[in-house]
N, C-alpha and C positions, 0 to 999 in steps of 0.2 A: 787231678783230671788231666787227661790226656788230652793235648793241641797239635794237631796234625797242621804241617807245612801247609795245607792247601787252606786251612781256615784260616790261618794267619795272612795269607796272601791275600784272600776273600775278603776277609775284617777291612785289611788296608786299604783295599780298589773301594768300599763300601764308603767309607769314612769319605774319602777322597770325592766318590760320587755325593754325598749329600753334601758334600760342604759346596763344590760346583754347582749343584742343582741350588741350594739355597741363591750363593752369588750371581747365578744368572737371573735368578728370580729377583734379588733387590735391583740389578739393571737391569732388566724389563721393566721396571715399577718407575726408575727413575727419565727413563727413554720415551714414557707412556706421559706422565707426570699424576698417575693413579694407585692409591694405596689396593684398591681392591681391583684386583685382577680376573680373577674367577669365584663365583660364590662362596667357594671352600675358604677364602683368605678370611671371610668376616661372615658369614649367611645374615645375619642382624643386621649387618651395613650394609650390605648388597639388598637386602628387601628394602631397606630402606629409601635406599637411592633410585630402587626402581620405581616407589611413590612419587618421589618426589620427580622421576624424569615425565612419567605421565601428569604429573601440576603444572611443570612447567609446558611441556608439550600444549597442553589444554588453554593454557592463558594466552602459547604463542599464538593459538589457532583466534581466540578472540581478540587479538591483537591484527591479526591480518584481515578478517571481521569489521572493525573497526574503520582501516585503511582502504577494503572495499567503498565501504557506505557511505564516509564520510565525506567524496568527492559527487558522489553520484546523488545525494542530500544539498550537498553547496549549490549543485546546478540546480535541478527542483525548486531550490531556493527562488537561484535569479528566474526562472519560469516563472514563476508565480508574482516575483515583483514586475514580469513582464506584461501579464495579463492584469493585473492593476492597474498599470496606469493606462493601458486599454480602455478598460471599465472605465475611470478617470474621463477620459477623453469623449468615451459617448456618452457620459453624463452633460459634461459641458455642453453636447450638439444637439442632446434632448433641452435644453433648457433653452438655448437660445431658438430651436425650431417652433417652442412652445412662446414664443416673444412674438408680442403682436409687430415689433419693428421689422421683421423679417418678409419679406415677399414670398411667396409659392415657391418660385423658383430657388430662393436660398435655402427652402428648405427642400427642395429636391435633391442639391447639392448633400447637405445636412446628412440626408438617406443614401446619399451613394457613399461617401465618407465612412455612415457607419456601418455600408455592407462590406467593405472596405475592411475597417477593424475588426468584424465577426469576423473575414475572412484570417488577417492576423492571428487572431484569436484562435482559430482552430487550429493552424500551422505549431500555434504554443505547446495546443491540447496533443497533440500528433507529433510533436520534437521529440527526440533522439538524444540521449547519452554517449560520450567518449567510446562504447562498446559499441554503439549502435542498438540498444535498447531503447523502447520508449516508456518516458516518465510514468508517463499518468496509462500505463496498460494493466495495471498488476504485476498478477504470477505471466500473463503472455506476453511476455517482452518483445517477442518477435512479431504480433500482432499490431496492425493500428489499429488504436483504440476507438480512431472514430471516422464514420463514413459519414454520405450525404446520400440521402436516398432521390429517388426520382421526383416526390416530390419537394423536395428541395431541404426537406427537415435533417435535423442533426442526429445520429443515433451514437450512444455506445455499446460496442462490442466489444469490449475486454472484459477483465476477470473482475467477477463480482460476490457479493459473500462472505461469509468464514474464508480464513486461509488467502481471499483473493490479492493481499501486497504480501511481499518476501517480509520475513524478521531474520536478523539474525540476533546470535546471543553475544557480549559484550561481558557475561560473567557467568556463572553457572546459576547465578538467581534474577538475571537483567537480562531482557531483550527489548530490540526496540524494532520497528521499522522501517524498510529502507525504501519504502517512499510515497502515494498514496495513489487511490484508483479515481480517473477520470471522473466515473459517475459524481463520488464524492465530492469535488473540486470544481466541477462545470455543471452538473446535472440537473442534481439532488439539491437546489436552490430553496429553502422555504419561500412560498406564495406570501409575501407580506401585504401584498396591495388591498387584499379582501375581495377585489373586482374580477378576479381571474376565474371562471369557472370550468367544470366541465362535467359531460354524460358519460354513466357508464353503467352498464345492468345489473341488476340485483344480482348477489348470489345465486338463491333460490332461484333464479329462473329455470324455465326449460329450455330447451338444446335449440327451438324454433329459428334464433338468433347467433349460435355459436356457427355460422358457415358463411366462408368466401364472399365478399363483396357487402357484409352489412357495417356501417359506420355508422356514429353517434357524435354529430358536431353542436358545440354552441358559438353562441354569440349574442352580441350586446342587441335586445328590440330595442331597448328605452332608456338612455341614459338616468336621468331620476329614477325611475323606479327599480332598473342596475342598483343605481346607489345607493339606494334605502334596503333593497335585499340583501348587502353584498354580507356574505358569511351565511348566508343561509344554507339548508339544503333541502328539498322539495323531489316528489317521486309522482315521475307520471304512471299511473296502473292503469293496465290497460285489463277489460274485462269482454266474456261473450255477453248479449244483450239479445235475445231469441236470435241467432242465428248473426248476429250485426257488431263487429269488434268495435266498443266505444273506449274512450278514453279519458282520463279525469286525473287534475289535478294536486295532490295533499301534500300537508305538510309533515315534519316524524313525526307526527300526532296524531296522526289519520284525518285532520282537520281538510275541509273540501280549499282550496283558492280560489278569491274571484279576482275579478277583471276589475278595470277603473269604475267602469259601471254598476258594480255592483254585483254581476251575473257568475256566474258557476261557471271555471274555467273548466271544458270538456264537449265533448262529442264523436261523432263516428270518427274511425281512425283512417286517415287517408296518406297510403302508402309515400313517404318522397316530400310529403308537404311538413311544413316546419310549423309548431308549437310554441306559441307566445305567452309567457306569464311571468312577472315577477319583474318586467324588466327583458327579460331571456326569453332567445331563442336554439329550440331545441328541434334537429331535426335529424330523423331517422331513415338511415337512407339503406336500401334494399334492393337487392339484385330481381331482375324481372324473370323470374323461374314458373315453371308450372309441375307444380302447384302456388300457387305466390307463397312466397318467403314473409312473413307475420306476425307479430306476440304473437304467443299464446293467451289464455285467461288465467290471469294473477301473473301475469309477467310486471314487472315495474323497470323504469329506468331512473335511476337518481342521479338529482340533479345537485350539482354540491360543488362548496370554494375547491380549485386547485389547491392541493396541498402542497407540490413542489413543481419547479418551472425551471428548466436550462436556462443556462446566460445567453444561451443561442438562442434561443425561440424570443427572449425578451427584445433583444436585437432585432431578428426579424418583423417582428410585430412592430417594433416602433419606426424603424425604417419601412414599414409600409406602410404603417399611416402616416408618414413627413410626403410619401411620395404622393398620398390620395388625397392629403388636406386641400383645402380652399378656404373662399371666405366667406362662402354660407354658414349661414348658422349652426344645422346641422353639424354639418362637416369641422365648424370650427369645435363644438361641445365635442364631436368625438375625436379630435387631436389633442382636446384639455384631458380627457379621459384615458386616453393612449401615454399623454407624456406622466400624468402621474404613476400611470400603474408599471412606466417605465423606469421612472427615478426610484420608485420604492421595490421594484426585482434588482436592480445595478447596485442599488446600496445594499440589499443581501446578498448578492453575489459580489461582494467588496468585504463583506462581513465574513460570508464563507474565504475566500481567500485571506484575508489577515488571518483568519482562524489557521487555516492550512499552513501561513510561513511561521508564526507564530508556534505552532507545531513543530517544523524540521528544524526551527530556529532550538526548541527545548530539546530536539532530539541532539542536534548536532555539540549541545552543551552536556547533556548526557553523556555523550563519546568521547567527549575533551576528556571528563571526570574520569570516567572509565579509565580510558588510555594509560592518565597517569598512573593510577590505581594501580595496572596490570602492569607498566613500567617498573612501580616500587614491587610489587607482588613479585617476578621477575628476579629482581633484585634479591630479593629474603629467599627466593627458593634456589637460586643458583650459590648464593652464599651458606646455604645448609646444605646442599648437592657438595658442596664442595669440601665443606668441614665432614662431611661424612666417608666420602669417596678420594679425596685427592691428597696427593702425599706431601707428609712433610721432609723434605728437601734434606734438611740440617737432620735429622735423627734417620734419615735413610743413606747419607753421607756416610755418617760415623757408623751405621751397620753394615753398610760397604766395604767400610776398611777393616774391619772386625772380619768378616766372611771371608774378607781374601787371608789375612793373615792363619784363617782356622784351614784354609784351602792350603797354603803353602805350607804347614804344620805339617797337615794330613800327608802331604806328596813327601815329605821329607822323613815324616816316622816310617811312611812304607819302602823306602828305600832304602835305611838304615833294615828295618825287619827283615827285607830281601835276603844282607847278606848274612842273616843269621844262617846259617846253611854249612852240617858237618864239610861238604864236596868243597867248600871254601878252606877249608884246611887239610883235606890228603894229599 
């Protein structure tokens, strides 16, 4: 076979180029400190690596997860051991205001003290995070959670619901949350006293009552007979009678109630005036409209224990009866009735917050476990990232020095082939 000068020249620059291209490619590999370079060096190890850079990506992200929540949980924490010993504190001023040693005036004192701690107490509810987020608001961090309305009652306005605290995830199968909603914590208090009650309208009713200005209050007629009802729940119906809205009554039994006397609690319905039976008083208050604002027939309003009471409202109620007591009788039986139904909301509202620190407290140990978890996790995936992807040093050496010497070979056979060339001999 015939070999023309120009392919023997071609061959040699060829030679020469691959053995270069190789040699630059083991120093890029060694200047990098990565076996794989571009897909084509391994495709297996390169899919590889790129699993495993998205694992590790992914743990990192629940690692910063972690270091968000776990600072913004410590403080919540102390919050909450803050409002304890709050709580704490107007337990002691309800007990001694309820002590016959006490004078009127110490226990005026007693109620200024514990408007004093409500007030504390909301400042807790309404505290701020290192961000300037508030604790107890939910998902509205930039919201305060809690206002005071005109008349003087506590509301909250943050997020409530499904979805209403942030969670973040901590693993791909662990979440937790990162912190808890006011309602929760201060609200949503269970009624344990059994004394507490309150009005509110049947379902069923009609619309006669769903408009501007109509309210539904109770409160205590009669202490004993309070006390022998308490847990009950009782529905005034209200009915037309030719022409004459009367009122009656019953127990969920459809059973009539009477009075101490014996008689059939019920009669005409007079707009504004309040409803005595069981103990309670129940009165239905209505805007002066024309046509008058009214039941209708078969409207009912049920009468039933509070099922939940804010720590705030507990507060106010008993700071206003320290401020109204005397030493009538009366007035003494309803401070004994006030401080108990006060010591038994403060000790569920103590029972709720232990529950709550008791909470951040298992979440925050949660995130320790995690932590490390994603620490070692971390560890195993950077150490397979590595045996997969990164080079070894000692056998990329000695293919270093193998490449050069196949490079100075190549440069030298083409230089001797050069002068194979007859024009070198005429």
């Amino acid at each position: 076979m015939r070999i023309s000068t120009s392919q023997i020249f071609q061959s040699g620059v060829s030679a020469m180029q691959r053995a270069q291209a190789d040699l630059n490619h083991t120093s890029l590999q060694m200047a990098t400190g990565r076996r794989i370079l571009t897909p084509s060096d391994d495709p297996g190890g390169a899919a590889v690596a790129v699993q495993l850079q998205a694992a590790i990506s992914s743990v990192e992200q629940y690692q910063r997860n972690v270091d968000i929540a776990t600072p913004k949980l410590s403080q919540e924490e102390a919050q909450v051991e803050a409002a304890e010993n709050i709580l704490q504190r107007a337990r002691e001023l309800v007990l001694s205001g309820n002590n016959d040693t006490y004078s009127d005036e110490d226990r005026r004192t007693f109620a200024s003290e514990i408007h004093q701690l409500r007030e504390d107490l909301l400042d807790i509810a309404n505290s701020k995070d290192s961000n300037g987020e508030h604790f107890f608001s939910g998902t509205r961090v930039s919201r305060t959670p809690f206002v005071v309305g005109e008349n003087g009652q506590v509301s909250y306005v943050g997020a409530q619901g499904q979805g209403a605290v942030r969670e973040v995830d901590l693993s791909a199968t662990r979440r937790v949350a990162t912190g808890d909603t006011g309602a929760y914590v201060f609200m949503e208090i269970p009624e344990s006293s059994g004394l507490l009650t309150e009005a509110v309208p049947a379902a069923a009713n009609s619309a006669n009552l769903d408009v501007p200005g109509v309210a539904m209050t109770t409160e205590v007629a009669d202490i004993d007979q309070s006390l022998s009802s308490a847990g009950e729940t009782f529905r005034i119906r209200f009915k037309d009678d030719a022409g004459t809205l009367m009122y009656e009554v019953v127990d969920t039994e459809g059973h009539a109630i009477q009075d101490a006397d014996g008689a059939l609690i019920g009669g005409p319905y007079v707009p504004n005036e309040p409803i005595d039976f069981a103990g309670r008083r129940v009165t239905l208050t209505v805007p002066n409209t024309t046509p008058p604002t009214e039941p209708a027939d078969g409207d009912e309003i049920i009468s039933r224990p509070m099922e939940q009471v804010s720590i705030f409202q507990t507060l106010d109620d008993i700071a206003s009866a320290l401020e109204s007591s005397s030493s009538e009788t009366e007035a003494r039986a309803l401070l004994d009735e006030a401080s108990s139904i006060a010591i038994s909301n403060i000790d569920a509202g103590l029972e709720r917050l232990n529950e709550v620190r008791s909470s951040v407290g298992l979440r925050l140990n949660v995130m320790e476990t995690h932590a490390d978890l994603n620490d070692q996790r971390l560890v195993d995936l950077n150490t397979t990232l590595s045996e997969v992807r990164d080079l070894d040093y000692a056998e990329a050496i000695s293919r270093y020095k193998l490449q050069e010497v196949a490079l100075q070979a190549a440069q030298q056979t083409y230089v001797q082939v050069s002068r194979l060339s007859l024009f070198d001999f005429l």
